[in-house]
Backbone bond lengths (Angstrom), bond angles and torsions (degrees), N, CA, C in turn:
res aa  C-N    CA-C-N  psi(-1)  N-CA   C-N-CA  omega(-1)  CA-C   N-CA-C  phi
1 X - - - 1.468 - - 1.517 110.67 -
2 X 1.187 119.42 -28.01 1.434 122.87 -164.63 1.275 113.17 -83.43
3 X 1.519 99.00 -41.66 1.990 115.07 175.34 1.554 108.77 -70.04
4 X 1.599 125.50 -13.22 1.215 139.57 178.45 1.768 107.39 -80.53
5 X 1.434 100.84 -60.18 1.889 97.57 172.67 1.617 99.36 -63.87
6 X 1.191 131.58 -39.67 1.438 106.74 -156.90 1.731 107.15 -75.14
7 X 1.323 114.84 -24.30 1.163 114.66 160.74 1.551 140.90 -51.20
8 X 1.456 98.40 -49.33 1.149 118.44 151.93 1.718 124.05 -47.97
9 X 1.062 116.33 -66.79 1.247 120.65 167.84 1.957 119.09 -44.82
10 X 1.214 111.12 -22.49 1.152 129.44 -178.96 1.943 108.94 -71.18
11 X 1.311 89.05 -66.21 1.506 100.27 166.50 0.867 129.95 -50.16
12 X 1.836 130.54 -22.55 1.592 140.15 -172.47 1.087 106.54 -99.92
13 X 1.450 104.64 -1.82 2.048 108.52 -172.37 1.281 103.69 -92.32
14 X 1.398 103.57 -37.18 1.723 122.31 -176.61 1.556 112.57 -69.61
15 X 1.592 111.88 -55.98 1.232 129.56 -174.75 1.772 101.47 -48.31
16 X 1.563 121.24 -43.96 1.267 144.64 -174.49 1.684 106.82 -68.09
17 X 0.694 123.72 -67.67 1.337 122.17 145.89 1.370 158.67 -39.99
18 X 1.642 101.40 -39.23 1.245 106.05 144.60 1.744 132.17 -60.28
19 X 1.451 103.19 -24.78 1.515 123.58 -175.52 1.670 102.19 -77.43
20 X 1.087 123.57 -40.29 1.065 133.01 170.82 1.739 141.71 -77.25
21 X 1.109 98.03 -13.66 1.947 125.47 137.29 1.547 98.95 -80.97
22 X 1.052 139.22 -59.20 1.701 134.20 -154.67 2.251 82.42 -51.48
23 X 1.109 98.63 -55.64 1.229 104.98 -161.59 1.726 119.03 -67.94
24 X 1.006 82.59 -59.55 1.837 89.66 157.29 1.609 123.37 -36.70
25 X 1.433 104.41 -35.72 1.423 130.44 -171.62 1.574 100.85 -70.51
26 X 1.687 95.50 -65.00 1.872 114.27 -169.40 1.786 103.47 -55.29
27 X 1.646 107.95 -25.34 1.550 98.67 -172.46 1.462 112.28 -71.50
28 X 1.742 109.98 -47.18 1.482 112.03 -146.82 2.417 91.08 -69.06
29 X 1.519 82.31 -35.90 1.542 86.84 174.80 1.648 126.14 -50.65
30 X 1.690 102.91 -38.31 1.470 90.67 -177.02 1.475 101.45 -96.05
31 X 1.427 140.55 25.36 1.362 136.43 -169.74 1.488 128.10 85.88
32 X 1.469 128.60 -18.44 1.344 140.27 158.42 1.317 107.31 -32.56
33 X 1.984 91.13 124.42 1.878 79.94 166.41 1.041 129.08 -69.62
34 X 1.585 127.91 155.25 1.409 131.29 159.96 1.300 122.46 -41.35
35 X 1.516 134.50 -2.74 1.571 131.20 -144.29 1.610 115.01 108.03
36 X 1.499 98.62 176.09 1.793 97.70 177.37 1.218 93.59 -82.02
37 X 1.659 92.38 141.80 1.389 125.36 147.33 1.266 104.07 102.07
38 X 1.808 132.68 -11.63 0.979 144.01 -166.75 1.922 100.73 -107.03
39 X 1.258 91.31 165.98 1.596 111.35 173.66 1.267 113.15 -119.03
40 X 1.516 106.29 163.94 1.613 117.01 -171.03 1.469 78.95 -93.86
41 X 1.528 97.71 166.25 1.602 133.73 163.43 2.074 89.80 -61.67
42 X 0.837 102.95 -62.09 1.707 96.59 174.53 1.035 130.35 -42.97
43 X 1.302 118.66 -49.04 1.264 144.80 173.40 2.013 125.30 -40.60
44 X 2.125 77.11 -49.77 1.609 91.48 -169.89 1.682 96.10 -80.05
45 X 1.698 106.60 -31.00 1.570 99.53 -168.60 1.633 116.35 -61.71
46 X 1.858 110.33 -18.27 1.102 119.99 -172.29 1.737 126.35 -68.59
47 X 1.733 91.36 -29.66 1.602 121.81 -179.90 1.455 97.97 120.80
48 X 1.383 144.84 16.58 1.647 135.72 177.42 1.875 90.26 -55.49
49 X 1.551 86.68 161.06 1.357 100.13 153.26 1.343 90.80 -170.49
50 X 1.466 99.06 163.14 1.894 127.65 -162.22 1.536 86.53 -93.03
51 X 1.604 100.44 138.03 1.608 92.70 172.75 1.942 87.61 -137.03
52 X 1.518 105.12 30.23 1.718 104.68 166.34 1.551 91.64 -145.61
53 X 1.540 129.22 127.29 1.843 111.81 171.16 1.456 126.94 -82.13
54 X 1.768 86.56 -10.38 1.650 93.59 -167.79 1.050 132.41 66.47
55 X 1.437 98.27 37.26 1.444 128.35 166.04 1.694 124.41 -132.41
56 X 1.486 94.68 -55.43 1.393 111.01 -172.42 1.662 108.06 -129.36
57 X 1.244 97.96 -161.38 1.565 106.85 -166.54 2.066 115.56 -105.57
58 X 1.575 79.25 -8.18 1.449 93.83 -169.04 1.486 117.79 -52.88
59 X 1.708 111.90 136.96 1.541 116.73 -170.02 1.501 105.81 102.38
60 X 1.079 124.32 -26.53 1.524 128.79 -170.34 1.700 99.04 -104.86
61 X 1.564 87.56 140.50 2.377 94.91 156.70 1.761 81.04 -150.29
62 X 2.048 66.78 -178.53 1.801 82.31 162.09 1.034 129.16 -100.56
63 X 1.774 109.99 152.85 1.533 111.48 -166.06 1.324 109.49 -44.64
64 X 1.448 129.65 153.15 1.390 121.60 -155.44 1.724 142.23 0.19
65 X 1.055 74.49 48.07 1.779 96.77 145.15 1.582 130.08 -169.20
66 X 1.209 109.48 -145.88 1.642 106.53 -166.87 1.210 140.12 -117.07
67 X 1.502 108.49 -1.93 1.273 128.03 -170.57 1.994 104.63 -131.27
68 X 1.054 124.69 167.53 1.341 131.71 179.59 1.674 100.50 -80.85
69 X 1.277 113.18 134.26 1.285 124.89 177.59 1.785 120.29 -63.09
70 X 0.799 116.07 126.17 1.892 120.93 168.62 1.651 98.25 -33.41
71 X 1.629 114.75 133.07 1.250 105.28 164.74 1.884 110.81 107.75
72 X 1.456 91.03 -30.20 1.926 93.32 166.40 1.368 108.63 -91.83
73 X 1.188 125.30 167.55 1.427 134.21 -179.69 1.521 109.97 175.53
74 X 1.506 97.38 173.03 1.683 107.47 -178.49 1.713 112.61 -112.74
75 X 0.727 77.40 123.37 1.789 82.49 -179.96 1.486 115.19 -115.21
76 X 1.543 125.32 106.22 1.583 116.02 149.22 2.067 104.35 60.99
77 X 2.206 103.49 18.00 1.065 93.92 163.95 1.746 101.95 99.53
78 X 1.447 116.98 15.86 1.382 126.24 -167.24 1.548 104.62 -140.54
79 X 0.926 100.67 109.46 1.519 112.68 157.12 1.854 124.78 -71.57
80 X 1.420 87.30 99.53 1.926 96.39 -153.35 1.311 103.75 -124.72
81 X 1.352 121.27 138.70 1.655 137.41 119.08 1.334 133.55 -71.94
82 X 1.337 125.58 156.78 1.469 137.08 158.90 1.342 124.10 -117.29
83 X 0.905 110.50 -11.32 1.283 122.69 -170.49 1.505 134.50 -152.60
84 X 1.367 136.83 170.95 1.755 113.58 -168.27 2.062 87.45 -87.87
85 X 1.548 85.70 136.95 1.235 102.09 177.14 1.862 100.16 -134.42
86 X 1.217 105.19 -178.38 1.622 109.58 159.36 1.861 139.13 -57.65
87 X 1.176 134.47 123.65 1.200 118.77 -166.42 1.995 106.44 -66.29
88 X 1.113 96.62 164.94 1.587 109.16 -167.92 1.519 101.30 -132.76
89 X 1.276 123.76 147.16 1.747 153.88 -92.08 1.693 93.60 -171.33
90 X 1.559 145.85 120.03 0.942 159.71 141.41 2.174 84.29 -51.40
91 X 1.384 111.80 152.26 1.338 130.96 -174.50 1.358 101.62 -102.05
92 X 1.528 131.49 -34.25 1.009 148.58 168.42 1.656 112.06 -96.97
93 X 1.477 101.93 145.38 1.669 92.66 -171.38 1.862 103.36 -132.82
94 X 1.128 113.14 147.62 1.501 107.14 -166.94 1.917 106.88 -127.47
95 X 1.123 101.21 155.98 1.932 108.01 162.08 0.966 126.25 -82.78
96 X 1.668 104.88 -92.24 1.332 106.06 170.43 1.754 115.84 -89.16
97 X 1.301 124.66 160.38 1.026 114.85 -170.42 1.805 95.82 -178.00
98 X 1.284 124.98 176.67 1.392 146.75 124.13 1.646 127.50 -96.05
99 X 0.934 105.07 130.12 1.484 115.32 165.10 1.410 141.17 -148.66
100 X 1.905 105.17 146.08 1.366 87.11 -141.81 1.870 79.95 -133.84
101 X 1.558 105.46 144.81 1.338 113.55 155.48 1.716 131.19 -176.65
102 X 1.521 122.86 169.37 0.890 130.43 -123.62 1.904 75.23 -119.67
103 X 1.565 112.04 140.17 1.262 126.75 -166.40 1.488 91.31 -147.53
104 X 1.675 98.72 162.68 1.509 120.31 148.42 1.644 114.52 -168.45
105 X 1.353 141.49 135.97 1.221 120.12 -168.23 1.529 105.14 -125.55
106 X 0.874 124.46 -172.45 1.613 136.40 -179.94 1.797 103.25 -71.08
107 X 1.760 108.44 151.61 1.421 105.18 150.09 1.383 123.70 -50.17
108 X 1.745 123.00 119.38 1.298 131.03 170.50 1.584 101.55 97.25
109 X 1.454 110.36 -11.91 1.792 108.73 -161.09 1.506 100.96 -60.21
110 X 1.639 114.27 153.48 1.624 125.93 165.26 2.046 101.12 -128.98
111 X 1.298 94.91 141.88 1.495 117.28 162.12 1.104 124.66 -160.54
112 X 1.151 144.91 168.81 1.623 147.20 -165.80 1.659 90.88 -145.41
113 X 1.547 96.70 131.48 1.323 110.55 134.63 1.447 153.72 -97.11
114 X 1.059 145.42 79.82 1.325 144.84 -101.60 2.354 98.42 -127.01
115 X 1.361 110.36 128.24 1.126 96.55 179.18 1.806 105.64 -139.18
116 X 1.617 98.83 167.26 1.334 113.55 -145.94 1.931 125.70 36.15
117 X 0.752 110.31 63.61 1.421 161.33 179.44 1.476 81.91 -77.19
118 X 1.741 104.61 156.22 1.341 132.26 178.77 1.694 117.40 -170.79
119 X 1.191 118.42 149.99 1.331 137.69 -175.94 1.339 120.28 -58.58
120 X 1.313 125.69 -17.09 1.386 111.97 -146.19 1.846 114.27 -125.60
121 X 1.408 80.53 43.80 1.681 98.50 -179.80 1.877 101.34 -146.63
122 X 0.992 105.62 143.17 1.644 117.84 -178.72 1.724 112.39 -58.71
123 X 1.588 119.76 -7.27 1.258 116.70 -177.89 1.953 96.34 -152.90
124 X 1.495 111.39 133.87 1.165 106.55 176.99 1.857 123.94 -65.60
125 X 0.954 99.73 -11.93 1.574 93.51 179.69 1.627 112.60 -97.24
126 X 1.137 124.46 13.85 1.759 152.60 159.79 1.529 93.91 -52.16
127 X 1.225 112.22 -55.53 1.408 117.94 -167.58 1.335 123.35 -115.76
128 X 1.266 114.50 -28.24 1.605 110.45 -178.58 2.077 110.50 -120.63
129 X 1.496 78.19 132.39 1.700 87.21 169.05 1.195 131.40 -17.50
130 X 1.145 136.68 173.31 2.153 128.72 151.07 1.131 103.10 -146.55
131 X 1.487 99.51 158.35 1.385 126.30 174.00 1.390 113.15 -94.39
132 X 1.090 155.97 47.51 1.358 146.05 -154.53 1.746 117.49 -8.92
133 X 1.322 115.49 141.93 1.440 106.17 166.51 1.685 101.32 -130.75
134 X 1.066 126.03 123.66 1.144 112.67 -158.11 1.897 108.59 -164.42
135 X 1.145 103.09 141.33 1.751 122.56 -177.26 1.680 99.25 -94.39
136 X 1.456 105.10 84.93 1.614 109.39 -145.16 1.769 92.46 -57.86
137 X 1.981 113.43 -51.47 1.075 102.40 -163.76 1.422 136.17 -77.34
138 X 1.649 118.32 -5.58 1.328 134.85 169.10 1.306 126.95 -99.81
139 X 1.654 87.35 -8.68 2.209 85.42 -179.11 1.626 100.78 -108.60
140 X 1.806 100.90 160.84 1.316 87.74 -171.43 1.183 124.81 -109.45
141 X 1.286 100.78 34.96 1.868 115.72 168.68 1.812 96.07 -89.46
142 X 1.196 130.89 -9.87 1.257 125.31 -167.87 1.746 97.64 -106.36
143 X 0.623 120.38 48.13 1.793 138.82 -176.78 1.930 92.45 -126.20
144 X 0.951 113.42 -39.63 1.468 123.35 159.63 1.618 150.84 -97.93
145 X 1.339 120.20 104.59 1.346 102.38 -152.15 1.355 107.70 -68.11
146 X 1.748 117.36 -0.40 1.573 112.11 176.77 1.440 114.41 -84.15
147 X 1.135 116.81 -1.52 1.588 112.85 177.39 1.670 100.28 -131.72
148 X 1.722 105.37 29.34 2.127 81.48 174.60 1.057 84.75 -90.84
149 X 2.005 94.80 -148.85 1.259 122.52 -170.39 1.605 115.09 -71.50
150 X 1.398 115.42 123.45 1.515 120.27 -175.20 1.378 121.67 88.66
151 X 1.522 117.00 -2.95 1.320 120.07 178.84 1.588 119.23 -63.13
152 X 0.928 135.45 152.46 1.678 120.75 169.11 1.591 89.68 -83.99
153 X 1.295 115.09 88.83 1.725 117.65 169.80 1.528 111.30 -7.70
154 X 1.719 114.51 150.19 0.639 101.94 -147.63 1.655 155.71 -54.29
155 X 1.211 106.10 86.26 1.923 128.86 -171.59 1.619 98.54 -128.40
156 X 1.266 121.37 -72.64 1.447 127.00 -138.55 1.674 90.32 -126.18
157 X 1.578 115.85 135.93 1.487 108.52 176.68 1.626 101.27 -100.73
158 X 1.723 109.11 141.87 1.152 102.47 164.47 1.928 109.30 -96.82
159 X 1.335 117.50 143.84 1.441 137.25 -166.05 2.155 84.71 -70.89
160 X 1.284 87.83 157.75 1.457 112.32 162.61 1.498 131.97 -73.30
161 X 1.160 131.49 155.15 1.373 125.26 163.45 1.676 104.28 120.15
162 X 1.109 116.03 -47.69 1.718 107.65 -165.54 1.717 105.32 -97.09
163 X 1.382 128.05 33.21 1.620 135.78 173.36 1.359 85.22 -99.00
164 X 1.436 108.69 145.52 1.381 135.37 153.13 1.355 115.06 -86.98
165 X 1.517 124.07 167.25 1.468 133.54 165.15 1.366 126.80 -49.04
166 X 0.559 110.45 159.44 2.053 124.05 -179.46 1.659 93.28 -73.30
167 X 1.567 99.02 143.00 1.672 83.22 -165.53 1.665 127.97 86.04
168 X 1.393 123.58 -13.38 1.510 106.98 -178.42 1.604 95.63 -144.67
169 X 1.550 105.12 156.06 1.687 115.55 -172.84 1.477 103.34 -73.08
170 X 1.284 80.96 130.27 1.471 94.36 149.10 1.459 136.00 -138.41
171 X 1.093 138.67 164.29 1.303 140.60 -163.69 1.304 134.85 -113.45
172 X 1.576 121.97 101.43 1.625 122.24 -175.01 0.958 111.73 -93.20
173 X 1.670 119.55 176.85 1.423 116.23 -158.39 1.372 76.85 -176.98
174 X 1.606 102.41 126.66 1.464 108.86 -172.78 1.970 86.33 -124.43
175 X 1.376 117.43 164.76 1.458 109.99 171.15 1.662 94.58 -157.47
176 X 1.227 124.97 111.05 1.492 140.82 173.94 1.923 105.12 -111.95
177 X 1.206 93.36 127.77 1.386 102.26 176.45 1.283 101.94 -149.13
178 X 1.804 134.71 112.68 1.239 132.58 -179.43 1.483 97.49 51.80
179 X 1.095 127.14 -163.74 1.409 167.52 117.95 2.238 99.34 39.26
180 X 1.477 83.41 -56.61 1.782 96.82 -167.23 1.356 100.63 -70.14
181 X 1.634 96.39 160.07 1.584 107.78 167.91 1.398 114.38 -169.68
182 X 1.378 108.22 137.07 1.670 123.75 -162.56 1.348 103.18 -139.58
183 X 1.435 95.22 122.92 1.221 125.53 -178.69 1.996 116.92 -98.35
184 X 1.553 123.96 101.35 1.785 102.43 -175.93 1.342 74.34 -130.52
185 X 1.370 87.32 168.33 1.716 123.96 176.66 1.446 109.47 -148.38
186 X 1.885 113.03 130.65 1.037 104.52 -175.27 1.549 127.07 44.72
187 X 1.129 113.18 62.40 1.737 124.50 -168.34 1.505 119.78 40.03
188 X 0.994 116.40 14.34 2.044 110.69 175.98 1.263 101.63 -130.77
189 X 0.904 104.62 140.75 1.612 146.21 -171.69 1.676 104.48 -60.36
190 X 1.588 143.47 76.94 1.260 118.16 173.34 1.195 113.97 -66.26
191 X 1.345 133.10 -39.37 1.719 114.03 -159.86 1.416 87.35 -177.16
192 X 1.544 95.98 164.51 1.389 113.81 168.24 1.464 105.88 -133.57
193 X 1.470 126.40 163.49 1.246 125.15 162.63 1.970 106.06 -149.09
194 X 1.263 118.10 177.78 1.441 121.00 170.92 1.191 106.45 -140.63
195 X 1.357 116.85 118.20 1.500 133.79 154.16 1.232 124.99 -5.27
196 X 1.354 152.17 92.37 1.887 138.07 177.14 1.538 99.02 110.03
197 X 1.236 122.12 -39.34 1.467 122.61 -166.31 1.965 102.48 -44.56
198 X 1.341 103.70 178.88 1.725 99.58 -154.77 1.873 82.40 -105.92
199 X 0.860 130.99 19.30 1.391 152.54 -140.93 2.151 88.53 -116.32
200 X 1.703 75.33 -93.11 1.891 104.79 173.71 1.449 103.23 -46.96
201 X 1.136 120.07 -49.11 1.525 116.77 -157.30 1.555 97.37 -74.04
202 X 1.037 129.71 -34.48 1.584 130.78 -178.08 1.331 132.03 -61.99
203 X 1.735 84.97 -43.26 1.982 102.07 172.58 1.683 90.50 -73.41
204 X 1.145 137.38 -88.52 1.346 139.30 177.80 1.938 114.62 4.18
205 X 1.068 90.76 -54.95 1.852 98.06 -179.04 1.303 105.43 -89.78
206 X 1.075 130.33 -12.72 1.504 126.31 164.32 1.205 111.21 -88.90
207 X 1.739 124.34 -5.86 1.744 117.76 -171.46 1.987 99.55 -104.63
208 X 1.061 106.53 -159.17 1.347 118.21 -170.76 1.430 93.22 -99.58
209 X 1.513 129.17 -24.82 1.379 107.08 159.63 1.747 156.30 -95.15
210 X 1.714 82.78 41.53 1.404 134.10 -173.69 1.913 102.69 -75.26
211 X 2.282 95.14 -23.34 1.485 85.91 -176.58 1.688 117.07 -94.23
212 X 1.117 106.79 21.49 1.396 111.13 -168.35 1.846 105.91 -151.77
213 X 1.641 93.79 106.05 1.351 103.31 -148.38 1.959 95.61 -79.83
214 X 0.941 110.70 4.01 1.677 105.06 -173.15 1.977 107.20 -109.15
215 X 1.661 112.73 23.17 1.305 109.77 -167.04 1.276 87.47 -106.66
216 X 1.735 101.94 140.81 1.201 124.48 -169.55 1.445 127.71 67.55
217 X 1.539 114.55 21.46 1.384 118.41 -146.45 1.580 96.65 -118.42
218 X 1.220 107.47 -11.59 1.840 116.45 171.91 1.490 116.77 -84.43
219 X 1.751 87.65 146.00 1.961 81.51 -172.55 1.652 85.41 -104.51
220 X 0.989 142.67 6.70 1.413 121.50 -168.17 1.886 89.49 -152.00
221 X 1.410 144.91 165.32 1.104 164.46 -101.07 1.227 146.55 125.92
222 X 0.677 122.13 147.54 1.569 145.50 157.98 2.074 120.71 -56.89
223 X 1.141 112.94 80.49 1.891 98.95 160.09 1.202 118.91 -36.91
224 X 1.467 135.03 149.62 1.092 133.72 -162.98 1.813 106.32 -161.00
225 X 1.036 99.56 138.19 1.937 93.47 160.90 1.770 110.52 -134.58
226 X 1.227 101.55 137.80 1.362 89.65 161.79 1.541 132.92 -101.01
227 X 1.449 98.12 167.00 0.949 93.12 -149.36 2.126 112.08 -120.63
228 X 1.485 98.54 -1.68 0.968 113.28 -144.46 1.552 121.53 -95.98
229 X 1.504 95.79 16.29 1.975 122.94 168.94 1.266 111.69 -116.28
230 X 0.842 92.97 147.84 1.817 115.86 -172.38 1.587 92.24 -66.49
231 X 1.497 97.85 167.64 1.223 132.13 -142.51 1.245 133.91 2.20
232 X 1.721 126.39 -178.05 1.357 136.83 -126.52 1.371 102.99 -78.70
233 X 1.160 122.55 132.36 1.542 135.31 159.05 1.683 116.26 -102.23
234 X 1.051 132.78 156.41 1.222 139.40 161.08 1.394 110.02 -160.62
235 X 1.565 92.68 155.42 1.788 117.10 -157.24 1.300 85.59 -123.51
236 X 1.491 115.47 -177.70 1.360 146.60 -147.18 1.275 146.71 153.19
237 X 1.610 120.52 109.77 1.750 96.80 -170.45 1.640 120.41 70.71
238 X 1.535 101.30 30.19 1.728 90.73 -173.17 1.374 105.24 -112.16
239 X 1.403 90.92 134.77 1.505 109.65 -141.54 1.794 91.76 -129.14
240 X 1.113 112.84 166.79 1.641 135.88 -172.77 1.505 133.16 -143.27
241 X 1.183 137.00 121.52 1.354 118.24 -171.97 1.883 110.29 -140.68
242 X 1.348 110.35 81.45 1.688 111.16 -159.79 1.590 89.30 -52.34
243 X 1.754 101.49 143.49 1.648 106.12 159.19 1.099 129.40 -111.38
């Protein structure tokens, strides 16, 4: 009887396992990611690429310079801060593109993600756009819908409703092609704007980055986060797809 259950038990381990390749199998096939930090077989056929491994730091420095700043690190698969440190620089820099990733910040926390970005100003947001990152209801850039979460800082307001809590992921999705630019969070669409339009160019000379005549003026860049407000940020799943 005993050599009968253990047999049995043998077969349900297998059967369990085999089900679990079947499935593993059915994901990478229908496009499901593999896990964090990884890509689907879909994904890669599409052109994604990982620009965090979820391991290390590799692909990233600090904005003008060469090494990763004191204060970033990997955690348990997280690309994290705690504290105000230096903003950080994709190593590779892109134009057009999609990009997509997975955030959450501290109560009250602020950061920007900022793209096609460039070197040649003493602070990265001199020159390149932002995405707001922001703890809309405790920080006090969120007193404004031109500087909350998802806004193109202050230019373009992003609307209310699709931010999550302080403490939980959420998901941006930036989409630059030429000229255009789309801003979603958590699947909705905040805004779009285009580069040069008589639109952009107006808010621009009416903002504070009216003093630096080369912002927004790059078609290709540098990703960027800052880094340089207190408390914890973490990244995830940040992913890239040039178009």
């Amino acid at each position: 009887m005993t050599r009968s259950l253990n047999q049995g038990l043998v077969l349900v381990v297998l059967a369990a396992s085999g089900a679990c390749m079947a499935q593993r199998q059915s994901d990478a096939a229908s496009g499901a990611p593999a896990g964090p930090n990884q890509l689907s077989a879909k994904e890669r056929n599409d052109g994604w690429r990982l620009l965090f491994d979820g391991s290390t730091t590799a692909g990233w420095r600090e904005f003008r310079g060469t090494t990763m700043p004191a204060g970033w690190f990997v955690r348990d698969g997280v690309l994290m801060k705690e504290a105000p440190t230096k903003d950080i620089i994709t190593v590779d820099q892109f134009g057009d593109f999609e990009l997509s990733l997975e955030w959450k910040i501290a109560r009250g926390g602020n950061a920007g993600l900022f793209y096609r970005s460039t070197e040649e100003y003493d602070k990265v947001y001199w020159s390149a756009t932002e995405y707001q990152l922001l703890d809309d209801p405790n920080a006090r850039d969120g007193r404004s819908r031109l500087t909350s979460t998802g806004a193109n800082y202050g230019l373009y307001p992003a609307p209310e409703g699709a931010l999550k809590p302080a403490g939980e992921w959420n998901t941006t999705r930036v989409v630059a092609k030429g000229t255009h630019v789309e801003h979603w969070l958590n699947g909705t669409k905040l805004l779009e704007y285009d580069y040069g339009s008589a639109d952009w160019e107006a808010k621009v000379k009416a903002s504070k980055f009216a003093a630096w005549p080369k912002y927004g003026r790059s078609t290709a860049g540098h990703v960027a986060i800052q880094g340089d407000h207190a408390g914890e940020l973490a990244l995830r799943n940040v992913k890239i797809r040039p178009l």
